[in-house]
C-alpha positions in Angstrom: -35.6 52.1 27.2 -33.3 49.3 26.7 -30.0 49.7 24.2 -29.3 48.2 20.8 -25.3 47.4 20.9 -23.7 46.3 17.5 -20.4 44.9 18.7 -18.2 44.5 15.7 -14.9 43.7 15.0 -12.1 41.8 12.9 -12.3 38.7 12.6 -10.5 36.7 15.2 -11.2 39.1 17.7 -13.1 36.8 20.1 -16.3 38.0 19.4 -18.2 34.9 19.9 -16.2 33.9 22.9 -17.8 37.8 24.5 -20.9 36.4 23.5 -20.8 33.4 25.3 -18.9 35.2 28.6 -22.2 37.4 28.7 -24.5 34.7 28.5 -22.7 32.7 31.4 -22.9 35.8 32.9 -26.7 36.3 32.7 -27.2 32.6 33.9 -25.2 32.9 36.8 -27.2 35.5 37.9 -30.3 33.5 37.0 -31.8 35.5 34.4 -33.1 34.5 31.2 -31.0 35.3 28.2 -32.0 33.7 24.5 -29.5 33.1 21.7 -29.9 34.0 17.7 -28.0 33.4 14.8 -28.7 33.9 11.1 -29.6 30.6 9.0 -26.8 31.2 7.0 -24.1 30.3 9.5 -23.9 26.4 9.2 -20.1 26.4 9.9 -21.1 24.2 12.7 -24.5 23.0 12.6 -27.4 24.9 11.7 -28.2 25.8 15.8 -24.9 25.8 17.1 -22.6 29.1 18.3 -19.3 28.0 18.2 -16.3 30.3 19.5 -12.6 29.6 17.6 -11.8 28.7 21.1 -14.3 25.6 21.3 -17.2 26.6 23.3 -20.1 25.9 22.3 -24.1 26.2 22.7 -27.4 25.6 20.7 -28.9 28.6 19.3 -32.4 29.1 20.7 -33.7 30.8 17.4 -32.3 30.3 14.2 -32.8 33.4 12.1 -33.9 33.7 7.9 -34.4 37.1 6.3 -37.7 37.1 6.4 -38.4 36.2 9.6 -40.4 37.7 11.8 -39.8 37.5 15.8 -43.0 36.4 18.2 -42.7 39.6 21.1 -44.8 37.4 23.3 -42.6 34.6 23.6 -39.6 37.1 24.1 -41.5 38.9 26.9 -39.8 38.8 30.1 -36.6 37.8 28.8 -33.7 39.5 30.4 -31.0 40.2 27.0 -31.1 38.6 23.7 -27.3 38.4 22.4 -27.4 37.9 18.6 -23.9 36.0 16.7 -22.5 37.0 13.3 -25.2 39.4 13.4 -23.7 41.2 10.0 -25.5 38.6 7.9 -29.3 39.5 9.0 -31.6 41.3 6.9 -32.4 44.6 7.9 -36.0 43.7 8.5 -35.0 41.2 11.1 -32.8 44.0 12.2 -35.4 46.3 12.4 -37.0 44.1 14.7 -34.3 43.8 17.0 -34.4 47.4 17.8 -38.5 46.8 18.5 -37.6 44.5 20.7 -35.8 47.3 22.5 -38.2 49.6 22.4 -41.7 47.8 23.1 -40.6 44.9 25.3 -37.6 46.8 27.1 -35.6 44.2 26.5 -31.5 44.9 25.6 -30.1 43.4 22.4 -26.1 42.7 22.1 -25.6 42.3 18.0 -21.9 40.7 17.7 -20.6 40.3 14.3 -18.6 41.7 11.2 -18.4 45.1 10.5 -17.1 44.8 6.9 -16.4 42.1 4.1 -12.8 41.2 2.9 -13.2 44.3 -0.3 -14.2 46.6 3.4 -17.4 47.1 2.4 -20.6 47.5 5.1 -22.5 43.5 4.9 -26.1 44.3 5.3 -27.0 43.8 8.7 -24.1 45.5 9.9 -24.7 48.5 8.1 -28.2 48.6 9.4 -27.0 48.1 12.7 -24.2 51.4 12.2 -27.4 53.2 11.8 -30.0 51.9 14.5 -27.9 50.7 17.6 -27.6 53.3 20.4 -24.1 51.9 20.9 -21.8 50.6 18.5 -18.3 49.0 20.4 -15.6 47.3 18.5 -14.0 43.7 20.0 -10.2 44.9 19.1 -7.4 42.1 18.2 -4.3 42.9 16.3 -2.9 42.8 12.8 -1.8 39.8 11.6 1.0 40.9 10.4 2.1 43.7 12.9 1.6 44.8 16.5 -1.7 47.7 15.3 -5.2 47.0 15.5 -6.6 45.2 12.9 -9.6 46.9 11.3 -10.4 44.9 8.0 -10.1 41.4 6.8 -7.9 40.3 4.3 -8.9 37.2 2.1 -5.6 35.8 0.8 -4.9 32.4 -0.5 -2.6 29.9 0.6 0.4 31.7 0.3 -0.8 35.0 1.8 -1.3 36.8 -1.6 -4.5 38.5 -1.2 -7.9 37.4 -2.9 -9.6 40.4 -4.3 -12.7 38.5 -5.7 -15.4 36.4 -5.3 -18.3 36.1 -3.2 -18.9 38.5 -0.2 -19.6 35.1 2.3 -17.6 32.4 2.4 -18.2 30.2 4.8 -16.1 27.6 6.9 -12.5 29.3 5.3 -11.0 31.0 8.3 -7.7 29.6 7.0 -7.9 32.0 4.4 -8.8 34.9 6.5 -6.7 37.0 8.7 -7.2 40.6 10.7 -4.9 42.9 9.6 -4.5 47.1 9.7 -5.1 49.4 6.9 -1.6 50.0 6.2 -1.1 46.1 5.9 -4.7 45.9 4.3 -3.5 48.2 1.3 0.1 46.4 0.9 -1.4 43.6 0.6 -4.1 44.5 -1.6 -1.6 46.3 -4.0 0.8 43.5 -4.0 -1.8 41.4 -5.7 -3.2 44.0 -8.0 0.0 44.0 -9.6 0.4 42.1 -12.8 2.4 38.6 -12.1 5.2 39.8 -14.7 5.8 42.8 -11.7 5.8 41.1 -9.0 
């Protein structure tokens, strides 16, 4: 059977630039390879995959929560590689790991594991509990030389954010990987009343 793989990691890690490094891959080879993303990432168009480090391609399907994949036109297919796969629904991701199963075709999920408060988005949680291999794209702490495992929301003067909504698009400025340690000194730091600080 082929593999579900949730590859997850901070952001900045170069997950879309893997994505697009397997895909060259699989067409150099001459295989057929088809690209998703969720509707929800218009940061550069509605169809386009875009890496931070400017490459770029047209999504073959764009995906909504409720949609529902067509197995015949995804037979024969060689891998399906799915970007910022953490804001799927779990049916969609459900039918992923079908895809896996009845057609035999592999699936490579990239995306966020957890939002800026560390808590599981929705279609990476349901991949944590369907993919037979879960890898993490490492990158390190802004702030020191450790991996980075969360990501901090922070303003413009680096004081972190600790509301507001879970997906904000098209703000990497105010974004950075960082470590736990740096995570939770920042994160107290700004938790502190102003009259502390």
């Amino acid at each position: 059977m082929a593999k579900l793989y949730f590859r997850h990691g901070a952001m900045g890690s170069a997950k879309t630039l893997n994505l697009l490094a397997v895909r060259h891959n699989y067409i150099q080879q001459g295989k057929r390879v088809l690209l998703m993303k969720p509707v929800v990432d218009t940061r550069f168009g509605e169809d386009t995959i875009r890496s931070r480090a400017g490459l770029e391609v047209a999504a073959d399907i764009v995906l909504r929560g409720d949609s529902r994949l067509d197995f015949d036109a995804l037979r024969g297919l060689h891998c399906i590689l799915v970007d910022e796969c953490q804001f799927l629904s779990v049916a969609v991701v459900d039918q992923l790991r079908e895809v896996t199963r009845v057609l035999g075709v592999p699936v490579i999920a990239y995306g966020l594991r957890t939002d800026f408060r560390t808590g599981l988005f929705e279609g990476s949680k349901r991949l944590m509990e369907l993919a037979d291999s879960i890898e993490e794209v490492k990158t390190t702490c802004m702030f020191c030389n450790r991996k980075a495992v969360f990501n901090l929301r922070h303003d413009r003067a680096g004081r972190a954010l600790l509301d507001g909504p879970s997906i904000q698009l098209g703000a990497e400025e105010t974004y950075s990987p960082v470590c736990y340690p740096c995570y939770h000194g920042h994160v107290e730091a700004a938790a502190q009343p102003a009259s502390t600080r």
